[in-house]
C-alpha positions in Angstrom: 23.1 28.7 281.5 22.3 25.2 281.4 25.2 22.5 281.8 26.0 18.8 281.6 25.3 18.5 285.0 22.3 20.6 285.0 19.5 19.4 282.9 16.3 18.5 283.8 16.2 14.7 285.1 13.4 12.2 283.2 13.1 8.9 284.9 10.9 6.4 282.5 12.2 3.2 284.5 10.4 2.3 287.6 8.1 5.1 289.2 7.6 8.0 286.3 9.2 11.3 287.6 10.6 15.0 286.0 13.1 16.9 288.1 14.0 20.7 287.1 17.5 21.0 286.8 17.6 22.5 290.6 16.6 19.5 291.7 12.8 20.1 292.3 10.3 17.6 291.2 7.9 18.4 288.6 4.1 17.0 289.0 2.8 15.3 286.1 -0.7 14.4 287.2 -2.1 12.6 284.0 -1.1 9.3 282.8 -1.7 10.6 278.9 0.8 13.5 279.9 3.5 11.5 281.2 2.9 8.8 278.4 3.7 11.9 275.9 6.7 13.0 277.6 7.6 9.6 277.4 7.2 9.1 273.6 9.0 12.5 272.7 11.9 10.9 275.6 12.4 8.0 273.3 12.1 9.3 269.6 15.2 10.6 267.7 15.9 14.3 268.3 12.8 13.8 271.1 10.4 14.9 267.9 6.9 13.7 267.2 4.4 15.1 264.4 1.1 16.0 266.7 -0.8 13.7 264.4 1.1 10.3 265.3 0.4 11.6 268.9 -2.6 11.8 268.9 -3.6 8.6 267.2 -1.7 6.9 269.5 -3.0 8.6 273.2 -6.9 9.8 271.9 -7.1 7.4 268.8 -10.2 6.1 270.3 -12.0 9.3 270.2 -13.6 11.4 267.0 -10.7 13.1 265.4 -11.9 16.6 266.1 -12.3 15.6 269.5 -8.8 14.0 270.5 -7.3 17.2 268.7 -9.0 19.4 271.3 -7.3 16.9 273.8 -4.1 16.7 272.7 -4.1 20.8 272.7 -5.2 20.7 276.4 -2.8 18.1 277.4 0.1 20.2 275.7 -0.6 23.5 277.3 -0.7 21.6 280.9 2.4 20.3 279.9 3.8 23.5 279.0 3.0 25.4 282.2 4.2 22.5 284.3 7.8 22.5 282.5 8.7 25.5 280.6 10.0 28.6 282.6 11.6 31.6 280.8 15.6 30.6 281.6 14.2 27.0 279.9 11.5 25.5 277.4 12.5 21.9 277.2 8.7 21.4 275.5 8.6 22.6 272.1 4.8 22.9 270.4 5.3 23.8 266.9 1.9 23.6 263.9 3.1 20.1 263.3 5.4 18.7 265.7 6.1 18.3 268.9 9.4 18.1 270.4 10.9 17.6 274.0 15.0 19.3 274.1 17.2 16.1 274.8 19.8 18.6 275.1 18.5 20.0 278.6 17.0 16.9 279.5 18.2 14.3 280.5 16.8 10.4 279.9 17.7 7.7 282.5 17.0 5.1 279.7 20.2 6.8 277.8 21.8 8.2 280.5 22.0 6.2 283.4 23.3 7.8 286.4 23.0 5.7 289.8 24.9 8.3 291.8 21.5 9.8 293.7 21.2 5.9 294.4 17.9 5.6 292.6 19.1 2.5 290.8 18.0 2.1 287.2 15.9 -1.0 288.3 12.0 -1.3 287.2 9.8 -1.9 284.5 9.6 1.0 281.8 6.7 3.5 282.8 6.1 1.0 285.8 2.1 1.4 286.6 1.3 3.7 283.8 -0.9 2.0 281.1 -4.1 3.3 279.0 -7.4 1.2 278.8 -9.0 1.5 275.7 -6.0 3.0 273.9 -4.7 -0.2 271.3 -1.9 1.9 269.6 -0.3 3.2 272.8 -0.3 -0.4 274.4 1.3 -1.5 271.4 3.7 1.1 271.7 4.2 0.3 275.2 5.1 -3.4 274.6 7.3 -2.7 272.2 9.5 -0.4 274.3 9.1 -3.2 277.1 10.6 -5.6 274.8 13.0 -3.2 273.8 14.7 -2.8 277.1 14.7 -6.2 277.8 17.4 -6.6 274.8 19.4 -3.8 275.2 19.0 -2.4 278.7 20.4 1.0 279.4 24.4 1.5 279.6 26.2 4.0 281.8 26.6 6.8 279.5 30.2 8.7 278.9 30.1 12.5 279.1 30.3 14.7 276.1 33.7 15.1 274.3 35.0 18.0 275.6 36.4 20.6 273.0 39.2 20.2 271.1 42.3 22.6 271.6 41.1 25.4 268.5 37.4 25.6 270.3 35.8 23.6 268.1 33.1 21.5 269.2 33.8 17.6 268.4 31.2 16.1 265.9 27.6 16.1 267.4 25.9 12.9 266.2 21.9 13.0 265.5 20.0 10.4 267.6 19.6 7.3 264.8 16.6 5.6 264.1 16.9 1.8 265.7 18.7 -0.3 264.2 20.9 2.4 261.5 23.9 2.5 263.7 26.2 0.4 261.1 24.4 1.8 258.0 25.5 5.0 256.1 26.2 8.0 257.5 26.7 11.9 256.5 28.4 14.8 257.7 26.8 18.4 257.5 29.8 20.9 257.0 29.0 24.8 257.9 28.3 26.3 254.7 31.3 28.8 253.7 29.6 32.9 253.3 31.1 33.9 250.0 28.9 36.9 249.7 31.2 39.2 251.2 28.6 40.5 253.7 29.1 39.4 257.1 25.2 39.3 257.8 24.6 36.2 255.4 26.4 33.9 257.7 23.4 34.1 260.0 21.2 32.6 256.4 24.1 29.8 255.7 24.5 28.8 259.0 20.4 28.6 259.3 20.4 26.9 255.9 23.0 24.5 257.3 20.6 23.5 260.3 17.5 23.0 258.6 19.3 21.1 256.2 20.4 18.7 259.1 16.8 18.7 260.9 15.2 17.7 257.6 18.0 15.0 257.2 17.3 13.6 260.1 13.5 12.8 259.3 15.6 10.5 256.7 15.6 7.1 259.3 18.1 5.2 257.4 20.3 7.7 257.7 22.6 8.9 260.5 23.5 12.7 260.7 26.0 14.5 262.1 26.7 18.2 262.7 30.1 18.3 261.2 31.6 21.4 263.1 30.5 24.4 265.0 29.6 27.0 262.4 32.8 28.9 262.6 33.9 31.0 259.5 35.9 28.8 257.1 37.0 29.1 253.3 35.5 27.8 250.5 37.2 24.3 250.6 37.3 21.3 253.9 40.6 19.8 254.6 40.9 16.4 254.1 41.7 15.7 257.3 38.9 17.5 258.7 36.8 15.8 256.9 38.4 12.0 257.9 38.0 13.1 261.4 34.0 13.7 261.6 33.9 9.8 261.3 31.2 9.5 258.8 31.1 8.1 255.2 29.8 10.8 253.5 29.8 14.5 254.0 28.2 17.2 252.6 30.1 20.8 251.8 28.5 23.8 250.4 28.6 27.8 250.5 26.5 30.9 249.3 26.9 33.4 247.1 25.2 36.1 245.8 24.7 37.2 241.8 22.8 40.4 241.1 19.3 39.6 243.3 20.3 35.9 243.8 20.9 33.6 246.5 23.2 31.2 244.8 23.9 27.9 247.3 26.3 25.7 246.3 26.6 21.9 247.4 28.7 18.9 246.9 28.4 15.5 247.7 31.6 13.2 248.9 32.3 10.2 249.7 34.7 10.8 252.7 37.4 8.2 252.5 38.9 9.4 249.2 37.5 12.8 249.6 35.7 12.2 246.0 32.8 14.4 245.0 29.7 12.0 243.6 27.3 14.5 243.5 27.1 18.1 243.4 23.9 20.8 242.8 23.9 24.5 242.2 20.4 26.5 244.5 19.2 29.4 242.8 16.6 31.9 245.0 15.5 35.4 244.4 16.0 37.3 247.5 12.4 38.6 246.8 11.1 35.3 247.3 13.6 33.0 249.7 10.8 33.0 252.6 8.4 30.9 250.3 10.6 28.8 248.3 13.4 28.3 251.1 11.2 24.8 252.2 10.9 23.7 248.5 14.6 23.7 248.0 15.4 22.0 251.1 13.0 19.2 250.5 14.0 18.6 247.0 17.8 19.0 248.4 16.8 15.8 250.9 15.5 14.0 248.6 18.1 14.1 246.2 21.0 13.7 248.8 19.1 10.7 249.6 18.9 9.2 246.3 22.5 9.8 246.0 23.6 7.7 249.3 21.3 5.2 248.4 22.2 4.5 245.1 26.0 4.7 246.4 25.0 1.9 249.0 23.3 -0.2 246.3 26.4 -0.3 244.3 28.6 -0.6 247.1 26.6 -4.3 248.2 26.6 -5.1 244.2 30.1 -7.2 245.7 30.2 -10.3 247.2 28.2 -10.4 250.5 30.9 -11.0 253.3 30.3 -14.8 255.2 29.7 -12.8 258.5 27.4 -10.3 256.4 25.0 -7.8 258.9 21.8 -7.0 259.2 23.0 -3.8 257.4 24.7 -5.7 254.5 21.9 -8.0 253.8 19.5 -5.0 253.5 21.9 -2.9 250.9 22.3 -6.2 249.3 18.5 -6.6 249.0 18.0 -3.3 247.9 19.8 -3.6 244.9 18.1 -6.7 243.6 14.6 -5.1 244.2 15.7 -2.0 242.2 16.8 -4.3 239.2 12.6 -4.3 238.9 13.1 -8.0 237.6 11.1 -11.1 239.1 14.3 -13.5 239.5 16.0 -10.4 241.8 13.0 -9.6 243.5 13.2 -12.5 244.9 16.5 -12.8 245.6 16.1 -9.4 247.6 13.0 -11.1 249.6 15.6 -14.0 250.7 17.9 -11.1 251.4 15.2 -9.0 253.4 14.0 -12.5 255.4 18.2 -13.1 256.5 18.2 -9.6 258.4 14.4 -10.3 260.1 16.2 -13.4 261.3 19.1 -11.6 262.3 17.2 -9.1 264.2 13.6 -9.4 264.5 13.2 -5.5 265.6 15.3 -4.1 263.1 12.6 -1.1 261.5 15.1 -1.7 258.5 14.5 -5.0 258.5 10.8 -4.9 258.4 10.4 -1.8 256.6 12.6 -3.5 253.6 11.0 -6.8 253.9 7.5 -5.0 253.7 8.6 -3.1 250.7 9.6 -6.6 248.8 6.7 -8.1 250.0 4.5 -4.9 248.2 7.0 -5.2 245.2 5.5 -8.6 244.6 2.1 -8.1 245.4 1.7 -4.9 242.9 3.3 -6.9 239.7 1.8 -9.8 240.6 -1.7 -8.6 240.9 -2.0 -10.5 244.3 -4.8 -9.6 246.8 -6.8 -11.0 249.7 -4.1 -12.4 252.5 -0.9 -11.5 250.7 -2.3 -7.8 250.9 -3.0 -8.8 254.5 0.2 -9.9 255.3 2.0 -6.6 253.7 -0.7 -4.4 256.0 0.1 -6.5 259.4 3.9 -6.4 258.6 3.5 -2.5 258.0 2.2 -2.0 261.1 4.8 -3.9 262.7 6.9 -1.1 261.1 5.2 2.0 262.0 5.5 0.3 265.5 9.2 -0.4 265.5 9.9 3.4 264.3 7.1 5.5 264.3 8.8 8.7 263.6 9.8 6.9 259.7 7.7 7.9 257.2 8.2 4.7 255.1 6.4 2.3 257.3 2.8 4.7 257.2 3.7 4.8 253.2 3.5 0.9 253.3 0.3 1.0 255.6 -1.5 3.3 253.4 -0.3 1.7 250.3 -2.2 -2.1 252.0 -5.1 -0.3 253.0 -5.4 1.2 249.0 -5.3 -2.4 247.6 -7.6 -3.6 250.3 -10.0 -0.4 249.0 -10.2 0.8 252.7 -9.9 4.4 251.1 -9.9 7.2 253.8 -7.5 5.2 256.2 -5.3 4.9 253.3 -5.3 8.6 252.7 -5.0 9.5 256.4 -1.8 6.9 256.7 -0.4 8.2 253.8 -0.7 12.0 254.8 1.2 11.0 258.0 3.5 9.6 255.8 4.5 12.6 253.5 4.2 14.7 257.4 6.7 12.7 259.0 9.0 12.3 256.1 8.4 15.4 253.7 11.2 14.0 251.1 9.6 10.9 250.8 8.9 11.2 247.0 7.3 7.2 246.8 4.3 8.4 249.3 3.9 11.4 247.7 3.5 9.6 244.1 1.4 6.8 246.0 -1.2 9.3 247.7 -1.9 10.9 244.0 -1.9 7.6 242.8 -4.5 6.9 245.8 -6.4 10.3 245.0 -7.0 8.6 241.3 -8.2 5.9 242.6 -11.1 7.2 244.8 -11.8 9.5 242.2 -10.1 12.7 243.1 -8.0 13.2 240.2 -8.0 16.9 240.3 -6.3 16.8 244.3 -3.7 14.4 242.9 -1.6 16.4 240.7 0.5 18.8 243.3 1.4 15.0 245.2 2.4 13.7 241.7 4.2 16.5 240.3 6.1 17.0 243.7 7.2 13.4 243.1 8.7 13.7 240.1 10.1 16.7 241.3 11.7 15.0 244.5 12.8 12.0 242.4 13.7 12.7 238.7 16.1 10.0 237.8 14.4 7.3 240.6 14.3 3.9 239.3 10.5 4.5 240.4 9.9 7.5 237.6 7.7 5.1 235.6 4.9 4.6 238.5 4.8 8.4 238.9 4.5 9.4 235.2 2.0 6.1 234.9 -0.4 8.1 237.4 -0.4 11.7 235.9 -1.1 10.1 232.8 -4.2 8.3 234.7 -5.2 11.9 236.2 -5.3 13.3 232.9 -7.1 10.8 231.8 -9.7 10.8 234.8 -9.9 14.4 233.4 -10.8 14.1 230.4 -7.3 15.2 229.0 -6.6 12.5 226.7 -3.7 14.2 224.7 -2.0 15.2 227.9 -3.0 11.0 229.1 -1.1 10.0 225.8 1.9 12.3 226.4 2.7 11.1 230.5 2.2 7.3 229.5 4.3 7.7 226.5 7.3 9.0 229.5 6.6 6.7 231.4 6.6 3.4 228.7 10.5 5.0 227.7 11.5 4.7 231.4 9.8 0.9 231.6 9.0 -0.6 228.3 6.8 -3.7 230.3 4.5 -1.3 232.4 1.3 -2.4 230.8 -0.6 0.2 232.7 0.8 3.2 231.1 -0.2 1.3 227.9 -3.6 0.4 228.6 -3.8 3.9 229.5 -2.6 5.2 225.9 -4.8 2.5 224.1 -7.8 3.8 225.8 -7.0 7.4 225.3 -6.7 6.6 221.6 -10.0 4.9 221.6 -11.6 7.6 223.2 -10.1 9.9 221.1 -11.3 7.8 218.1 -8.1 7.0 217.0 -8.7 3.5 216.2 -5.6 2.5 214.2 -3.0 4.2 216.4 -5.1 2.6 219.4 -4.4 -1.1 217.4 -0.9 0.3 217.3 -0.9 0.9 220.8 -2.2 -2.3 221.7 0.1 -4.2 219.7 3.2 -2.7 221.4 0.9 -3.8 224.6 0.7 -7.2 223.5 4.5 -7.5 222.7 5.4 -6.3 226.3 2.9 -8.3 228.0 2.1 -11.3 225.8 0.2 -12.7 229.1 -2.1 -9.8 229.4 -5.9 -9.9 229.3 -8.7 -7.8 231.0 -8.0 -9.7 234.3 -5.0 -6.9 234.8 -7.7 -4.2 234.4 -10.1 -6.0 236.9 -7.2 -6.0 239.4 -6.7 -2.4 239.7 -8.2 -0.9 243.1 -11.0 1.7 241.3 -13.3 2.7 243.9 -15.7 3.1 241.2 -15.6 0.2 239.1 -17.2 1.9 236.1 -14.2 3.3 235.6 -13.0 -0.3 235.4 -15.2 -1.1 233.1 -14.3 1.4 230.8 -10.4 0.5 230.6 -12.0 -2.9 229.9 -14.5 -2.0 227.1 -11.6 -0.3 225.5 -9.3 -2.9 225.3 -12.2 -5.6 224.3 -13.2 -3.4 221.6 -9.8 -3.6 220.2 -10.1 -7.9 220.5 -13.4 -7.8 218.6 -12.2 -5.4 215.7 -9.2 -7.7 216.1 -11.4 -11.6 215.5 -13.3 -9.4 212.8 -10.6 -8.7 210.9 -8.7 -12.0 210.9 -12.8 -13.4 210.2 -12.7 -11.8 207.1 -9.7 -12.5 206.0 -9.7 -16.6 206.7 -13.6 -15.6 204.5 -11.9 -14.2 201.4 -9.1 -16.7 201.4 
């Protein structure tokens, strides 16, 4: 059995090598292979979807083409490292993943004892022409290092007097190390059969390797998986550190999997949020992933609203990057134009602070898209937001958020299919990312693919159902429906979405040109009225803004809402006549 001291040795400073964990020194003869083993090194829990691979080592070639590479390179790999007592390269459908706990990285773990020094440049002599996103990559970690070089590392607690293993803290993404954090009890087995501790302790690790795809987020295992009783001391629970944690158990009723979870906030031990898991037993194998992702998406709308509130007091004089960002966050979700741009001042404090922070940029981008989108901006401010999103893919590529921003630029700039492929990489690297999700149905719309939209949509609103966001995500099934033909059903989703956000004149236009379709000429005045009283300011122009890749369907919106300003100049015509 591996130990501590025996792990596989990865040296990314100076000359690239791999040692086995008896000491032998493994050849890695391509410079793509190495550079691989080198981005899995670096990445939190040494994870990487295959996609953001291999657009960053083939993204030269045709996609079908770099695939078949990144296969070949993988099974080279694979034979090189993996040997039946260890598999430290993990090749799953989507991802790719190298075992940080048998191997060990000098950039993390420095160790001078062999007298190798941890002197040189990072993957010293190792670059690839052609290659734009790997060299970016590169200079980045360059940079990296050059702020925070590597630190002697301390071993690993050693176990505490009852056996239990001390907390095991996921790697966080850069720059989240003061930002929130949540510990993942071992979910009590109430079933009363001893075999369904092998399903809760699964559930519980899933749980945590879905968390940890959440960037802002830090995750820790909370304890070992031991047996335990239905309720966590509060001392236990003090001791793991972090400021939240998460305690649950199963049960069973009749053919039911019944999974229980609660939500505290650990300092007074107070529950904020709890949720009850239903699943058939018939059926856990297929709807086991659609209850964790929902499960990660709500516990992440809980901690972030808690955060919000948290920053709604006084910022501190010496306020962090951290504090700026929570602060900012809550301003943006106020969806009002003076807070927007308080958050953007906010957002621009922390880039100061800390030009690398993915937080940082990714917030900063987000306010910067914020004001784009309401204010109907395009041209360089959409070129701005697409540069600073890929300055945010770069400082974290394993976040989902900062392809979601990408994709969301290239959509305004009409640069379609990139938009689609960023934004699948988005949803891929961050499955409980319910804004991507709504944004690549709302892209679908737009290039005229209603009928592919709906499952992103409707998974949106399923991941998010009291999100401050709601609006934009009933706004764009009322647009499918509408792109369908379904006028009624159009009617129904804008009328949802005008409850949650009274001033989103797009889920009116929508209405008003349903109703006109439909015929319904006074309700469609009606409509337009309530329209007008929302947006006094609005005019066609809005309509002409909106990112159609066939503008007839621009047109259309627009003859709608003209028709309703002729009947309109007729009516008060004949009145000023008969007067």
């Amino acid at each position: 059995m591996l130990t501590w001291t025996s792990k596989f040795k990865l040296r990314l400073l100076g000359p690239f090598s791999f040692v086995d964990p008896e000491g032998r020194r493994i050849a890695i003869s391509s410079r793509k292979g190495a550079a691989l083993l080198a981005m899995l090194a670096v990445s939190k829990d040494g994870e990487r979807a295959r996609g953001w691979l291999q657009s960053q080592l083939w993204g030269s070639r045709e996609p079908k083409e770099a695939n078949g590479s990144l296969r070949r390179e993988l099974s080279d790999l694979r034979q090189r490292l993996n040997r039946p007592a260890w598999t430290p390269l993990i090749c799953e459908r989507d991802r790719v993943r190298l075992d940080l706990n048998i191997v060990s990285v000098d950039i993390f773990e420095p160790d001078d004892e062999d007298g190798s020094g941890q002197s040189g440049e990072f993957l010293e002599g190792i670059d690839i022409p052609g290659e734009e996103a790997f060299e970016d990559w590169l200079r980045e970690q360059r940079t990296r290092l050059l702020e925070h070089p590597p630190v002697k590392a301390a071993p690993p607690p050693a176990p505490a007097a009852t056996g239990r293993a001390g907390p095991e803290p996921m790697w966080p993404g850069p720059g989240a190390a003061d930002g929130p954090s949540l510990a993942v009890l071992s979910f009590a087995n109430l079933t009363g059969n001893a075999d369904d501790a092998y399903f809760a302790e699964g559930f519980k690790q899933e749980l945590i390797n879905r968390l940890s795809r959440v960037r802002w987020l830090a995750v820790i295992a909370g304890d070992s998986g031991e047996p335990r009783g239905a309720t966590v001391a509060s001392h236990e629970a003090r001791a793991l550190g972090a400021k939240y944690f998460l305690d649950g158990s199963i049960r069973t009723a009749a053919n039911l999997m019944r999974i229980d979870v609660t939500l505290y906030e650990a300092a007074r031990i107070q529950a904020v949020w709890s949720k009850r898991i239903e699943i058939a037993r018939s059926v856990i194998a297929t709807a086991f992933d659609e209850c964790l992702q929902e499960l990660v998406a709500h516990l992440g709308a809980k901690i972030d609203h808690g955060e919000q509130s948290s920053a709604r007091e006084r910022l501190p004089s010496n306020a962090t990057v951290t504090d700026l960002i929570w602060r900012g966050r809550w301003h943006l979700n106020r969806l009002q134009h003076e807070d927007s741009d308080q958050a953007q001042e906010l957002f621009a404090k922390a880039l100061a602070l800390d030009p690398h922070s993915p937080e940082a940029l990714i917030n900063f981008t987000h306010g910067l898209a914020w004001s784009i989108w309401t204010g109907r901006h395009s041209g360089e401010r959409v070129n701005e937001m697409r540069r600073l999103a890929q300055r945010s893919m770069r400082a974290d590529p394993s976040d989902g958020r900062g392809y979601w921003l990408a994709g969301t630029a290239e959509t305004w700039l009409q640069h379609m299919q990139p938009a689609l492929d960023l934004l699948h990489q988005a949803v891929e690297l961050t499955p409980s990312l319910a804004i991507a999700h709504a944004q690549l149905g709302c892209t679908l719309n737009l290039c005229s693919k209603p009928e592919q939209a709906g499952d992103h949509l409707e998974l949106a609103r399923r991941l998010s159902p009291f999100d401050v966001h709601l609006f934009f995500v009933l706004g764009e099934l009322a647009m499918r429906s509408s792109l369908l033909g379904d006028y009624r059903k159009a009617i129904a989703y804008a009328d949802l979405a005008i409850v949650r956000r009274d001033q989103y004149w797009y889920a009116h236009m929508i209405k008003v040109d349903a109703l006109v379709r439909l015929g319904e000429i006074a309700q469609a005045k009606a409509a337009f009225e309530e329209l007008q009283a929302a947006r006094p300011r609005f005019t066609t122009k809005y309509i002409e803004w909106i990112p159609f890749e066939d503008r007839s369907v621009n047109r259309r919106l627009t003859e709608s809402i003209a028709s309703l300003f002729s009947a309109d100049r007729s009516r008060l015509a004949a009145e000023s006549d008969n007067s």
